[in-house]
ZAMIFI-341778 format. One record per residue: x, y, z of N, C-alpha, C, O in turn; residue in one letter. Coordinates in Angstrom, 2 decimals, m for minus. Layout:
<atoms>
X_Y_Z_X_Y_Z_X_Y_Z_X_Y_Z_A
...
</atoms>
This chain:
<atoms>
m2.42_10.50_m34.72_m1.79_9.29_m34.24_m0.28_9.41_m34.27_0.42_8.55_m33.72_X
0.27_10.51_m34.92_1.91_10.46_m35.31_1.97_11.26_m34.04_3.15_11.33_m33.73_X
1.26_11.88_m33.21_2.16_12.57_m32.05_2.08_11.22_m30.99_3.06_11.08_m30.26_X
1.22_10.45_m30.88_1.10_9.35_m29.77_2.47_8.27_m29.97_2.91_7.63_m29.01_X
2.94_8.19_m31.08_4.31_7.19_m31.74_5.31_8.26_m30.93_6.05_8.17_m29.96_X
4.98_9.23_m31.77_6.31_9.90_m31.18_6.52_9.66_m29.78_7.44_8.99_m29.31_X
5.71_10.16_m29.23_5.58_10.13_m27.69_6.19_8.86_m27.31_7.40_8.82_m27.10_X
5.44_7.76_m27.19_6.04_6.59_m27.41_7.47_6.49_m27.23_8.28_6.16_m26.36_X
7.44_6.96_m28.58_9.41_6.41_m29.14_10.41_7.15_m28.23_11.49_6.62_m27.98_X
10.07_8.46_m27.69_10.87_9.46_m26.56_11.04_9.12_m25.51_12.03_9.27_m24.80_X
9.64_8.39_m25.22_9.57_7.67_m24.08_10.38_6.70_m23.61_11.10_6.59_m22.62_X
10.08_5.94_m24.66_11.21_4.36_m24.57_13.06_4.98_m24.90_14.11_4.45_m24.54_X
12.87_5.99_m25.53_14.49_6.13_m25.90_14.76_7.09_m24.03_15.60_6.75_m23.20_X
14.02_7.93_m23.93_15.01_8.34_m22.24_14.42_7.27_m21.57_15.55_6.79_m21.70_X
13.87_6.53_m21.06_14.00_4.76_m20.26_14.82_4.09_m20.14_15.18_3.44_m19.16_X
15.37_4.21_m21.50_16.81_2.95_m21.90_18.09_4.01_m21.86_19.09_3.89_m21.14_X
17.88_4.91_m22.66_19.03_5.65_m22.73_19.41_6.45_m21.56_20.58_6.50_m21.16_X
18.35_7.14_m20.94_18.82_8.74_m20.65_18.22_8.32_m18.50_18.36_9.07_m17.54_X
17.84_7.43_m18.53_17.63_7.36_m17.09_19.00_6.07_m16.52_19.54_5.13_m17.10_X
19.13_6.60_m15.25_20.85_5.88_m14.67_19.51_5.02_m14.03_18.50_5.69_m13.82_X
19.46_3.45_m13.67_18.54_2.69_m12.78_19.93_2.05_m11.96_21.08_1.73_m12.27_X
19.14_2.07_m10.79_19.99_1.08_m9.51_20.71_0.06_m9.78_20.55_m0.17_m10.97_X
21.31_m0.55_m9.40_22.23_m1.91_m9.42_21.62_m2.59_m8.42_21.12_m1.94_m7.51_X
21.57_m3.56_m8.43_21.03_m4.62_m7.25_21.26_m4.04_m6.20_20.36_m3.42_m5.63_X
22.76_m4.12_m5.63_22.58_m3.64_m4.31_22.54_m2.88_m4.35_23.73_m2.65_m4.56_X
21.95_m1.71_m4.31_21.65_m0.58_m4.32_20.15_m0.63_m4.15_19.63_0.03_m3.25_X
19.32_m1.47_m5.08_18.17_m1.57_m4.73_17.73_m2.46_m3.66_16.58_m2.39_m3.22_X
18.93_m3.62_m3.04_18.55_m4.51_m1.80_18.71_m3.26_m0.39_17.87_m3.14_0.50_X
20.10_m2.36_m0.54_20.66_m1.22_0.13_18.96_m0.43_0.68_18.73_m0.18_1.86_X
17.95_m0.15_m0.45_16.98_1.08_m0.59_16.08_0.12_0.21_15.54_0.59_1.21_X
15.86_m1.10_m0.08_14.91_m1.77_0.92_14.95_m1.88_1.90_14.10_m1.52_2.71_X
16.36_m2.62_2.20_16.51_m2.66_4.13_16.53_m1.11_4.46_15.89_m0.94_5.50_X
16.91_m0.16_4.08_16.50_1.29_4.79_14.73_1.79_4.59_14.17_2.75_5.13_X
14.22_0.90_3.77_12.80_1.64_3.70_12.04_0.52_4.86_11.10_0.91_5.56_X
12.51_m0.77_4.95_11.82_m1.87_5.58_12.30_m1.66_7.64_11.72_m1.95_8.69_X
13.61_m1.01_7.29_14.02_m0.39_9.03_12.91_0.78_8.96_12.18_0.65_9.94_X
12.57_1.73_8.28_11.63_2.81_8.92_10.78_2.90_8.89_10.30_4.00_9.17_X
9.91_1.79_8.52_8.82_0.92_8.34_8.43_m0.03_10.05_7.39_m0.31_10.67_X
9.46_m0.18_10.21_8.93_m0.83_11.44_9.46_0.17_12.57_8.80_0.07_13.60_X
10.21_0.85_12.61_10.54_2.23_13.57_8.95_3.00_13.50_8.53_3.53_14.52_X
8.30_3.00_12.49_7.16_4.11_12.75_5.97_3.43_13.09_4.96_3.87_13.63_X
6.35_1.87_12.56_4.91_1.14_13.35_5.26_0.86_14.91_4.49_1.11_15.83_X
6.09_0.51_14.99_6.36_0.92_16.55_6.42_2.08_17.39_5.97_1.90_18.53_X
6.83_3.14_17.15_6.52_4.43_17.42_4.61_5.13_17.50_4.10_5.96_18.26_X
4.13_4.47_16.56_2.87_4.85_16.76_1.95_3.75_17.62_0.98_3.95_18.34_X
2.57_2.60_17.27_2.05_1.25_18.58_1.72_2.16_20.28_0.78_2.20_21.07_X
3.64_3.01_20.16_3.27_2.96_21.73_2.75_4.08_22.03_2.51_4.38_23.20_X
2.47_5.04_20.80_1.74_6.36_21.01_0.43_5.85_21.72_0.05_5.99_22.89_X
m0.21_5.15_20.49_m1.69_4.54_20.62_m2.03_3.96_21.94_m3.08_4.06_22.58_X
m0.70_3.22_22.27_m0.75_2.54_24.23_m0.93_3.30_24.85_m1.91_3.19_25.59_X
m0.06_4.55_24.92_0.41_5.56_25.82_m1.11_5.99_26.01_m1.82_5.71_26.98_X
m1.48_6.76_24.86_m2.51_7.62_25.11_m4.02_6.69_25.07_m5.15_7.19_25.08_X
m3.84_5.83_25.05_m5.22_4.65_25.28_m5.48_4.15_26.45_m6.61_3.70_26.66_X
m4.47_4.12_27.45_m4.89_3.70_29.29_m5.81_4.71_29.54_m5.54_5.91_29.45_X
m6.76_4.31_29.83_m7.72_5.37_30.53_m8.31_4.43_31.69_m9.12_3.60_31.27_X
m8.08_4.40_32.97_m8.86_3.68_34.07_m8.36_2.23_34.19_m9.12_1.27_34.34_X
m7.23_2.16_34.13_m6.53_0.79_33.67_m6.80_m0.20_32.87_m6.34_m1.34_32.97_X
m7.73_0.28_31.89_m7.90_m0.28_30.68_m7.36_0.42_28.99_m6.95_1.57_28.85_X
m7.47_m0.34_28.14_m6.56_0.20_27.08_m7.95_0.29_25.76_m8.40_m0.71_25.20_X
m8.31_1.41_25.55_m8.89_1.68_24.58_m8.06_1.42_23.21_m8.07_0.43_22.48_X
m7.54_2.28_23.14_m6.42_2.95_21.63_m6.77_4.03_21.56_m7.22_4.68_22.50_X
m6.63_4.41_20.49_m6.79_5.44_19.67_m8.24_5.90_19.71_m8.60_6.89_20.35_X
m9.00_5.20_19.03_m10.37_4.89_18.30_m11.43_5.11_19.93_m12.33_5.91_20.21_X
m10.73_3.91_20.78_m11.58_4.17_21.81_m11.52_5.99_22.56_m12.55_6.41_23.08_X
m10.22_6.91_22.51_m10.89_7.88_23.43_m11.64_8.83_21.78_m12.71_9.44_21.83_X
m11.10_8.76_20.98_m11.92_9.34_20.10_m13.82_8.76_20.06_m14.66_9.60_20.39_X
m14.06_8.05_19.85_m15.38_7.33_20.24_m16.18_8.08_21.22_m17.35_8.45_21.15_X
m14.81_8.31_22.69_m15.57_8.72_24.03_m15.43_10.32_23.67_m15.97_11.25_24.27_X
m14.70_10.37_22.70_m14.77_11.78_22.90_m16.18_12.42_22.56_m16.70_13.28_23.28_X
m16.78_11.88_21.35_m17.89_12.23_20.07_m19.12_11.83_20.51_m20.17_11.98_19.89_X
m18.97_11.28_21.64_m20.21_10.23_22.15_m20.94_11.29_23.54_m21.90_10.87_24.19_X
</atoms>
């Protein structure tokens, strides 16, 4: 049980001590850049899925030519 304390106590001392954590903005900064490429790649794959889903002037997706493919 004295190595699990220890562990513990190393733990909590580099947490507090030995790790640098963000400042607010810095962490509002990390969001709006993770929440912009977040919607850049859902859009990017939106119009993949369009693009390659017209088949006969209708819009399968994705799922639909895979389906036609296996079928």
């Amino acid at each position: 049980m004295s190595k699990f304390g220890d562990y513990v106590k190393s733990s909590y001392d580099e947490l507090v001590h030995k790790v640098s954590w963000p400042t607010f903005k810095e962490l509002q900064n990390s969001a709006v850049v993770v929440a912009v490429a977040a919607i850049i790649l859902a859009i990017v794959i939106f119009l993949m899925d369009y693009i390659f889903g017209v088949q006969g002037g209708a819009w399968k997706g994705i799922l639909g030519i895979y389906y036609s493919l296996i079928s």
